[in-house]
N, C-alpha and C positions, 0 to 999 in steps of 0.2 A: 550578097552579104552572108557570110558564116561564122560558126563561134563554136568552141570548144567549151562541153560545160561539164563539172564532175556533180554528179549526183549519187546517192546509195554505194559508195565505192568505187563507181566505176564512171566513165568518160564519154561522151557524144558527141561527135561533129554535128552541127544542128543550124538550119537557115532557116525563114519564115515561109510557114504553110508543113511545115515537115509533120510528120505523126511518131511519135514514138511510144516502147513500152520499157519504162523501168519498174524500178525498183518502188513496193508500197508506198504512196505518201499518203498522211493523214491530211484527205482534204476532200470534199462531197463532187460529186459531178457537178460540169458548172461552172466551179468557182476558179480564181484566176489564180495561177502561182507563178513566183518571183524568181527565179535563182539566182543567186549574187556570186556562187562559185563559179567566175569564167577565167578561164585559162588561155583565151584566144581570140579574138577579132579581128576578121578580112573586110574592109572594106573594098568599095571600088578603086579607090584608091591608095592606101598604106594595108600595112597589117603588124598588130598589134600585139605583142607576145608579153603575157604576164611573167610576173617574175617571185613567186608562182602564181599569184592573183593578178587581176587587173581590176585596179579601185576604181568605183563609183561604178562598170559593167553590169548591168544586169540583162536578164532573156525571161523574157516573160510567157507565160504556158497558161491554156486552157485544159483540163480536165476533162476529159470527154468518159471514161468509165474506169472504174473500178472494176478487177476480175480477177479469175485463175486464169494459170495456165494451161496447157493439156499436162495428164498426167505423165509423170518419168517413174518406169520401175526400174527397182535393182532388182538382183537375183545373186546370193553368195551360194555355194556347193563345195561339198570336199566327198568328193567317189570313197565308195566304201567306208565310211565312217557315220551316214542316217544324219548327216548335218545340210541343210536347206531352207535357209530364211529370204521370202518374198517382202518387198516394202513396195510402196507407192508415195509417190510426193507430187505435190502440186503448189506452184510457184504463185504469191500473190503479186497482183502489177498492177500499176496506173498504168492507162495510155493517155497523152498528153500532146497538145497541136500548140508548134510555138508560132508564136504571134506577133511579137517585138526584139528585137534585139539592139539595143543602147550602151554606147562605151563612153 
């Protein structure tokens, strides 16, 4: 069984036992999370293509940590002109273990 799920902007192909890392959610380790934005369910037998949702779907997630990422630097330059700005960024994320998925 798989399901297409959008969260934080972006899309996941996701089955049960998967581990993933998106996008921040407000939510403590631990606690269980729902998503109801599915776009897609395979079962064993049919598959299910929302239009763009698919109602009453939901995929349900456990919370396993809260983090950063590693760090990504930029680096802008223009030769001969003493111009040189360094940044650093680091990406926050859930990582999450899904656990159910119901159409």
């Amino acid at each position: 069984m798989l399901a297409v799920i959008k969260t934080g902007g972006k899309q996941y192909r996701v089955s049960p036992k998967d581990k993933l890392k998106i996008e921040k959610l407000a939510a403590e380790e631990g606690a269980e999370i729902v998503f109801d934005n599915v776009l897609l369910v395979e079962n064993e037998k049919d598959l299910i293509i929302g239009e763009p949702l698919i109602k009453g779907a939901t995929v349900t997630a456990k919370v396993l940590k809260q983090a950063k990422a590693d760090k990504v630097m930029t680096f802008k330059y223009k030769s001969k002109k003493r111009y040189k700005v360094k940044k650093g960024h680091r990406q926050l994320y859930t990582e999450v273990e899904i656990t159910d998925i119901k159409n």
